[in-house]
N, C-alpha and C positions, 0 to 999 in steps of 0.2 A: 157251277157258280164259283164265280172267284173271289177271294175274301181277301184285305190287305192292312196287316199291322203292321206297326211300327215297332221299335226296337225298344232296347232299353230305355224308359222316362216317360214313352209312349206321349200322345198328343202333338199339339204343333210346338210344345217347350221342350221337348225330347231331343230333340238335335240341335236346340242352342245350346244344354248343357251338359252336352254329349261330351268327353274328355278329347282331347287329340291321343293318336297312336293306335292301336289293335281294335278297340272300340269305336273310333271313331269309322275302320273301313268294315266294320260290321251295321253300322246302324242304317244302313238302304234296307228301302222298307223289302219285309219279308212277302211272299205269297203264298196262302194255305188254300188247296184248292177240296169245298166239299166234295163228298161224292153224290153223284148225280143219275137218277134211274135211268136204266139205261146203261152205264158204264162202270164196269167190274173197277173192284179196287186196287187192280196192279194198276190200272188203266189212269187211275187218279195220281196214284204214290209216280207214274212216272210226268203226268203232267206239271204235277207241284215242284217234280227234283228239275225238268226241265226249267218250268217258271225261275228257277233262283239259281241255274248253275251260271254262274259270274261267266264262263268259256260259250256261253251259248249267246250273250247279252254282245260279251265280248265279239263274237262272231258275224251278228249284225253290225256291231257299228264300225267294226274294219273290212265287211262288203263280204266274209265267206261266208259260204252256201252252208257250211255246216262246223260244229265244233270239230267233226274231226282234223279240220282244216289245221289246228295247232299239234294234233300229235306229230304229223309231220314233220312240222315246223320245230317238234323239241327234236326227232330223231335224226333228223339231218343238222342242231347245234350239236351234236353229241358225235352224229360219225360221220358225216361231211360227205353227206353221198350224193347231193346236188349242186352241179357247177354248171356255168354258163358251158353250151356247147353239147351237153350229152343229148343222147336220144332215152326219153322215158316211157314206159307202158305200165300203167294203172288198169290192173286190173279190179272189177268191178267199182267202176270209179264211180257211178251212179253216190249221189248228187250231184258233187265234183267237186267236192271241198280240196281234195288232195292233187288234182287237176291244177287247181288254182296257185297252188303253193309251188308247185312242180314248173308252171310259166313260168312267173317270178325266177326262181331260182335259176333256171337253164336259160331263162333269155327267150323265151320262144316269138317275143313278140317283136325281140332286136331294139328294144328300149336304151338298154347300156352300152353307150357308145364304145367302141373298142374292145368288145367281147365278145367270143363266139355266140352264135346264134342255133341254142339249141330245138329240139322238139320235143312234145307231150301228145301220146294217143291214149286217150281215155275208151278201155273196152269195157261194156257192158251186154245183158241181155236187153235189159231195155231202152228204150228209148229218151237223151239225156238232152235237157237244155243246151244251146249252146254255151263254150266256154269262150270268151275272149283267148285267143293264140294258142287253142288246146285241139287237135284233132278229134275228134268222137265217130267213133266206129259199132256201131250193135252188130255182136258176136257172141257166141256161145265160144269161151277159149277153147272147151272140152274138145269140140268137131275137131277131126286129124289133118285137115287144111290151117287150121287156126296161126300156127304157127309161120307157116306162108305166107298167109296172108297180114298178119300182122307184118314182119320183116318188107314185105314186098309196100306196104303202106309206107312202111317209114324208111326206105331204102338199103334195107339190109344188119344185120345183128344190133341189139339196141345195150346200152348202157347200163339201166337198172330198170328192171321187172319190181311193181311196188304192189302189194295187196292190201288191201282193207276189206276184203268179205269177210262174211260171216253167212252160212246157208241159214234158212225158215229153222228158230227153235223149235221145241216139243215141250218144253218144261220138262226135261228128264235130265237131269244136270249128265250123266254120263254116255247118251245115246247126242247129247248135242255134242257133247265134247268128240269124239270120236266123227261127228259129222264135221267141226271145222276142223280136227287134224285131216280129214278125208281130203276135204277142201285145199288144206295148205299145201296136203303135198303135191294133188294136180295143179297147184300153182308153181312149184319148184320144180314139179317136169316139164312144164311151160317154160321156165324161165332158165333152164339147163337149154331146152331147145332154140333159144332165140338169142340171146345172154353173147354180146362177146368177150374173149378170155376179160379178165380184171373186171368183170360187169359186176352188179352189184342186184339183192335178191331181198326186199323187205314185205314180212308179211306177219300181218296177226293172228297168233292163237288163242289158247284157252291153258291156264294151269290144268294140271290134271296129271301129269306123269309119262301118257304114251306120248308127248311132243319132244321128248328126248330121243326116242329113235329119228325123229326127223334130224334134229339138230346134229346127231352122230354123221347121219349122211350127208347134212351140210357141209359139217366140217371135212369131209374127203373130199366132198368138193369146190370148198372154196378156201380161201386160206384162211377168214377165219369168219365162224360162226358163233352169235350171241343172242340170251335173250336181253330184253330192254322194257320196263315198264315206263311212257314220260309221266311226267307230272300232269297234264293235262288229261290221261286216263284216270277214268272215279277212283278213289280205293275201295269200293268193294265191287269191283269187277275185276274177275277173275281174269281179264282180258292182257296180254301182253304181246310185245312185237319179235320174232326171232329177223337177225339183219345178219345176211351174210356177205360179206366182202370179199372180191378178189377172183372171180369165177374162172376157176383150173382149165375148162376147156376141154377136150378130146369127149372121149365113150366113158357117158356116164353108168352107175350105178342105178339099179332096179330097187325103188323102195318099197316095202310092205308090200307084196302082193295081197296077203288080208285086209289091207284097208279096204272099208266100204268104197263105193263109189258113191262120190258128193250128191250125183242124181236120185240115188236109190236109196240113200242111206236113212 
């Protein structure tokens, strides 16, 4: 059951004597959602944060699939990693909020007259709505063809390699953490694999401390390697994006062989 007050003043004379400035972009009504048998109370606390995060609201009424649609969106203002004309691969692009942003930017649909006319292959396991001028391929990147087949789709080394996975949590803050480093880095051997030189490698991890050994290996091979939290990521998630630019090229480096494997892990 969904419950819905209003802000400060409360009633329907609440927002005529609502102040203008900081107050005035607080008083949309709030939603407190009870809990309901049936549905444990994480299960609530994340409906309620959903019901009011301004980035989700926001998301609907500028047509993307999903909030993460603007993380993109702040880390490409920040390092300029999408230009009309590149070739992109999203991995686990499932919804395809970052699909969406990645059109846009590269041109894929040839909208902006006088600009290269880039591409976007959205790789998932499962099976993804169409995206308007986005490629969608259902792949397991894991399989030892993947990288093939990927290039061979989009005609040969691609541009930037982008992530936003995350594998199935456990509630164990340190066996998930070690599952998405597991994850990040068979995405940066993925993307060492297919990547041409100056390509470009953006993927989300988890704080925690082991995602420095990744980022060490980044930076040997790319020219440079950074973390980046946007603004449109929650502040209490631990979640952040490591973005490396410049991809070196030649015989890369063997990361962690201890790292779990993202399957197993």
């Amino acid at each position: 059951m969904v419950k819905r007050r209003t802000g400060a003043g409360g009633g329907k004379s609440g927002a005529g004597k609502q102040k203008p400035g900081k107050g005035a972009a607080s008083r949309d009504l709030k939603v407190r959602v009870k809990t309901a048998r049936g549905r444990k109370l994480s299960s609530t606390r994340w409906l309620q944060r959903q019901l009011n995060d301004p980035y989700v609201h926001r998301a609907q009424r500028e047509g993307y699939v999903s909030r993460a649609a603007f993380k993109l969106l702040e880390i490409d203002e920040r390092f300029q990693i999408l230009r009309p004309g590149r070739r992109i691969v999203d991995l686990g692009a499932a919804p395809g909020g970052w699909c969406q942003v990645a059109v846009a930017k590269v041109n894929a649909l040839g909208d902006q007259p006088g600009k290269p006319v880039g591409s976007v292959l959205g790789v998932d396991l499962q099976e993804m709505q169409p995206i308007a001028g986005a490629d969608l391929m259902q792949l397991d990147f894991l399989e030892p063809d993947a990288d093939a087949r990927v290039m061979g789709r989009l005609g040969g080394p691609v541009d930037a390699v982008l992530s936003d996975m995350a594998p199935f949590t456990t509630g164990h803050k340190q066996t998930d953490h070690l599952r998405i480093v597991a994850c990040v880095e068979a995405a940066a051997q993925f993307a060492e694999d297919v990547l041409a030189p100056g390509g470009i490698f953006v993927a989300k991890v988890l704080q925690g401390g082991t995602e420095q050994g990744l980022l060490a290996h980044l930076k040997k091979r790319f020219e440079k390697a950074v973390h980046f939290k946007p603004p449109s990521s929650r502040k209490d998630s631990a979640e952040m994006f490591l973005v490396a630019q410049g991809f070196r090229g030649g015989q890369q480096d063997d990361l962690d062989p201890e790292s779990p494997d993202p399957k197993q892990a």
